[in-house]
N, C-alpha and C positions, 0 to 999 in steps of 0.2 A: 366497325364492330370489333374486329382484333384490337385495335388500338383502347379502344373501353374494357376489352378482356384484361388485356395486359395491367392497364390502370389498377384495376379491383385485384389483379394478383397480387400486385406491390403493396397494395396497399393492406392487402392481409395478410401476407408474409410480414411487413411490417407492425402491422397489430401486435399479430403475434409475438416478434421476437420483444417489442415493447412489453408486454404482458411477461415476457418469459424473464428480462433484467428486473420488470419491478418487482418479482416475486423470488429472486434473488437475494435481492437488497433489504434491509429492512429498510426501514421508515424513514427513520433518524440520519439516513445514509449524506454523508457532508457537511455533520452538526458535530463541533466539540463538546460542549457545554449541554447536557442534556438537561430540558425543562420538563414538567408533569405534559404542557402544552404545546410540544416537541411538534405534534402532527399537525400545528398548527403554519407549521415552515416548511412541510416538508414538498419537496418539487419532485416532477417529473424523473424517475431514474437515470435515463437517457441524456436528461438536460444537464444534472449532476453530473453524469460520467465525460461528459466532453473537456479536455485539459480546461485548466483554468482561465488561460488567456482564449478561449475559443468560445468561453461561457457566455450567455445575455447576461448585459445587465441587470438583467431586473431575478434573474436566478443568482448572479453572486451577491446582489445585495439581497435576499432572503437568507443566504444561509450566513451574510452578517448580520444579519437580526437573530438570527437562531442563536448567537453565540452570547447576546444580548442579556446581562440581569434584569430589565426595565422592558415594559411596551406598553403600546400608548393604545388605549381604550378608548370606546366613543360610550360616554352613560348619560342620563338625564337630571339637568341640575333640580335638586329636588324644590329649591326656593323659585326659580324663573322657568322651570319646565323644559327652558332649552338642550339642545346635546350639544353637551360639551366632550371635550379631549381630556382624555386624564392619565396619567402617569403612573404605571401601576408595577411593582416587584414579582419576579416570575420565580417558580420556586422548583428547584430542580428536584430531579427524582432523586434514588437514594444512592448512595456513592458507597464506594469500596474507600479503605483506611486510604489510597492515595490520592483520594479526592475523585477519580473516575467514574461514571455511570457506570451501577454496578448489572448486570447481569447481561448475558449471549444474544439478548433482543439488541444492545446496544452496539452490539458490532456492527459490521459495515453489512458482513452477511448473514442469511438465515442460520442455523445449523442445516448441516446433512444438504445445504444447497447444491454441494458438487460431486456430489455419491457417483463414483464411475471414474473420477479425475481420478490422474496421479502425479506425484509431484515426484521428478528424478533428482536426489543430492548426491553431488560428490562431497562426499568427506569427508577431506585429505587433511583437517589437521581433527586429534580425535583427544590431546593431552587435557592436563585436567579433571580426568573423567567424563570429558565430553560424550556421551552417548546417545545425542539428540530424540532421550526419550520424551524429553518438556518441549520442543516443538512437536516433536511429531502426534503425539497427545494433542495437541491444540486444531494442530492438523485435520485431525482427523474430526472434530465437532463439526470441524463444516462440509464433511464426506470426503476426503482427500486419503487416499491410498502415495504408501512413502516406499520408493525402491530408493535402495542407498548400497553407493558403495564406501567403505570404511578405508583411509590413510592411502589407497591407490588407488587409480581410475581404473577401469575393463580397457582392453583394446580399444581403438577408434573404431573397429567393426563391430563390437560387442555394443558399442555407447548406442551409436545409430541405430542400431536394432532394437534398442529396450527404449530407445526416444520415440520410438513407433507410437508406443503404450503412453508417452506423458503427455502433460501438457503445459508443465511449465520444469525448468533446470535451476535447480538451485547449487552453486559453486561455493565452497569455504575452504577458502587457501589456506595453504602451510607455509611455513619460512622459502620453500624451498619450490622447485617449477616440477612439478608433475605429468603436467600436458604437454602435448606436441604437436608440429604442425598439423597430423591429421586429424586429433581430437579438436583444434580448433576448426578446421572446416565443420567438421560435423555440429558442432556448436552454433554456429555462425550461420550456418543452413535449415538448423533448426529457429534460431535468433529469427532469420530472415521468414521463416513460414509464418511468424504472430505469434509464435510461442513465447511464453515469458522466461526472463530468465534475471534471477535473484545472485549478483557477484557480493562474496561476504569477504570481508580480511580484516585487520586486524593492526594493533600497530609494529613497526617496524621490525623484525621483516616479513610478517605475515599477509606479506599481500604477494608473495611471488607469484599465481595462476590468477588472482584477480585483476592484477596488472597488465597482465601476458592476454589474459581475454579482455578486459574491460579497454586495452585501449586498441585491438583490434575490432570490435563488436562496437563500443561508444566512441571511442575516442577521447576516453579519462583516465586515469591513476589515483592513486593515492599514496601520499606519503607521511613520514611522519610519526613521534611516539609521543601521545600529551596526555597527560593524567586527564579523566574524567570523574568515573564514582559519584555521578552528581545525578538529580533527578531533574530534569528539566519541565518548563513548561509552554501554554502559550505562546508563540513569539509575536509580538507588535513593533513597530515604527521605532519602538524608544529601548529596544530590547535587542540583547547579540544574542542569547541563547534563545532556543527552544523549537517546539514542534510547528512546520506550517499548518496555519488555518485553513479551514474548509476542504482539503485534500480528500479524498472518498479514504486514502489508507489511514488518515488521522481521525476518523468517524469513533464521536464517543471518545478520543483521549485529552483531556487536559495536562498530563504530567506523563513522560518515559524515564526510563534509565536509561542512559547514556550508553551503557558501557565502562568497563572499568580503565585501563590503559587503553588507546584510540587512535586509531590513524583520522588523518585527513583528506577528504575528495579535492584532490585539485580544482582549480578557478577552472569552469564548463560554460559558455554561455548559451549551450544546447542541453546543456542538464537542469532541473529544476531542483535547488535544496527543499529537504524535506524536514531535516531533522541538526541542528545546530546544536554543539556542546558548549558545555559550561563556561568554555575558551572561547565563545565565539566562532570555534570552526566549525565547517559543513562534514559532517559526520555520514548523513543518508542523506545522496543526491536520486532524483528520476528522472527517466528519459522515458519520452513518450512522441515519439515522429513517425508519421506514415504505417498507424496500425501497430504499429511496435512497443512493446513496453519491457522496460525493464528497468532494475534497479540495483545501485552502487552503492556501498557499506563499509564503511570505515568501522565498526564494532562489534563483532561475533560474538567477543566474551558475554553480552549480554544473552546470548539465548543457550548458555546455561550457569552464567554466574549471577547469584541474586536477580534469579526470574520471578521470585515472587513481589518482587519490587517494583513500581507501579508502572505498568501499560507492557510489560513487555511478551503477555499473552494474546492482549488482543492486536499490540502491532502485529505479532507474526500472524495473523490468522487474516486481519484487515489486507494485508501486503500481499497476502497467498489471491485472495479475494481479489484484487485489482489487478494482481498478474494472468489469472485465467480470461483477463481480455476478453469478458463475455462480446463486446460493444464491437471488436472490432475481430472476432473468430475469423477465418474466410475470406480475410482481406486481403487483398493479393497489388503492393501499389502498380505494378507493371500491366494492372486490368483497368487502373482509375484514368 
């Protein structure tokens, strides 16, 4: 009798939190290329969010049919009566001037899906006029509340106590090393609890604190100063640039901006690239192991130089969206 209780607990706990990611997520969630017939690929939220190498097959070959111009139809031959297969052109909904599904349905997430979160930025390089009012804006369509601090970090006792309140860290380096060993324990502590955590830099030598945590947190760097200023797209087989397919953060994009001048993610074979420049280099790598997510960035200037140039509103929003690790909140590996 306990043993049938417990069964029907799980299994509605489980319900639930299924019910709670697919209503998260929209639809489209793991589709670049959006069709009128979109809902016709769309899977299980769940089955989408498990990394890509963890996916069934029969889930990553749907969301590469979703990316598909063509599919194949069953109709009745109207001279022989039989059903035949027929080859038929899908026609995508209506796109913004950079070619991308255009409107907030085709994001990864609802709007206002995360009303309560909040995302903590350090924002230690601020030149430019950088005043991260174009993410934070974007931010907030999907209910995200932004504490920031501007060109120095709070104490390491100040950080911990306002990490209380987030749920994901977002880092943008300066030329120069900010943090100290105590901020990064508390980083790293926070890293470790499932919390997301977003390292930005820039190239040469704007990656000092993203270095200094990204290779104590991942075990990556970047280095590197290579022109970009390019819009990328797609990447396939036959292809050095461009965005990874079917990615839950690439949902809805066919083309980004790059960035303008760009660092490089060092060769990771625990990082997954995400995002390759017009050079061929790994610009945005992800790491996703044991519950943990976070992600590595080789080009800040992109979220506020020429933002309105194509994807770089619903990347940050997409990116925000897969860092609140709805899938794996709670995870604790040392309880698996």
């Amino acid at each position: 009798m306990q043993k049938k209780f417990f069964s029907l607990l799980v299994f509605t706990v489980l319900s639930i939190f299924s019910i709670s990611l697919t209503a998260q997520y929209n639809s489209a969630a793991g589709q670049n290329i959006i069709y009128e017939d979109h809902f016709d690929y769309a899977t299980d939220a769940n089955k989408i969010a498990a990394p890509a190498n963890k996916r069934s097959t029969e889930v990553n070959s749907m969301l590469r049919k979703a990316n598909s111009s063509t599919k194949t139809i069953k109709v009745k031959d109207e001279k022989t009566g039989k059903i035949v297969e027929k080859t038929v052109e899908r026609k995508k909904v209506a796109t913004d001037a950079f070619g991308n599904a255009q409107g907030s349905q085709f994001d990864l997430a609802v709007d206002g899906a995360f009303k309560g979160e909040y995302i903590a930025v350090l924002h230690l390089y601020t030149g430019e006029g950088f005043d991260f009012e174009l993410p934070k804006k974007a931010l907030q369509e999907k209910g995200f509340g932004i504490m920031r601090w501007q060109n120095e970090p709070p104490s390491a006792d100040e950080l911990k106590k306002q990490l209380k309140k987030a749920s994901q860290l977002w880092l943008i380096s300066s030329n120069v090393q900010k943090l100290n060993a105590d901020h990064l324990a508390v980083i790293k502590e926070f890293f470790e609890s499932g919390k997301g955590v977003y390292i930005w830099g820039d190239n040469q030598p704007y990656y000092a604190d993203a270095n200094y945590v990204g290779a104590a947190l991942l075990d990556v760097t970047m280095t590197g100063n290579t022109m970009g200023n390019q819009t990328v797209n797609l990447k396939d087989e036959d292809t050095q640039a461009g965005i990874l397919q079917n990615h839950l953060i690439t949902t809805g994009m066919n083309y980004v901006y790059e960035g303008v001048t760009i660092a490089t993610v060092d060769d990771a074979d625990h990082m997954t690239p995400l995002i390759w420049g017009s050079a061929g280099n790994v610009v945005t790598a992800v790491y996703e192991h044991d519950g943990k997510r976070a992600i590595f960035d080789g080009g800040f200037t992109r979220l506020f130089l020429k933002w309105d140039t194509a994807g770089t509103g619903r990347y940050v929003k997409n990116a925000a969206a897969w860092l609140q690790n709805v899938e794996n909140r709670g995870y604790n590996p040392k309880e698996q």
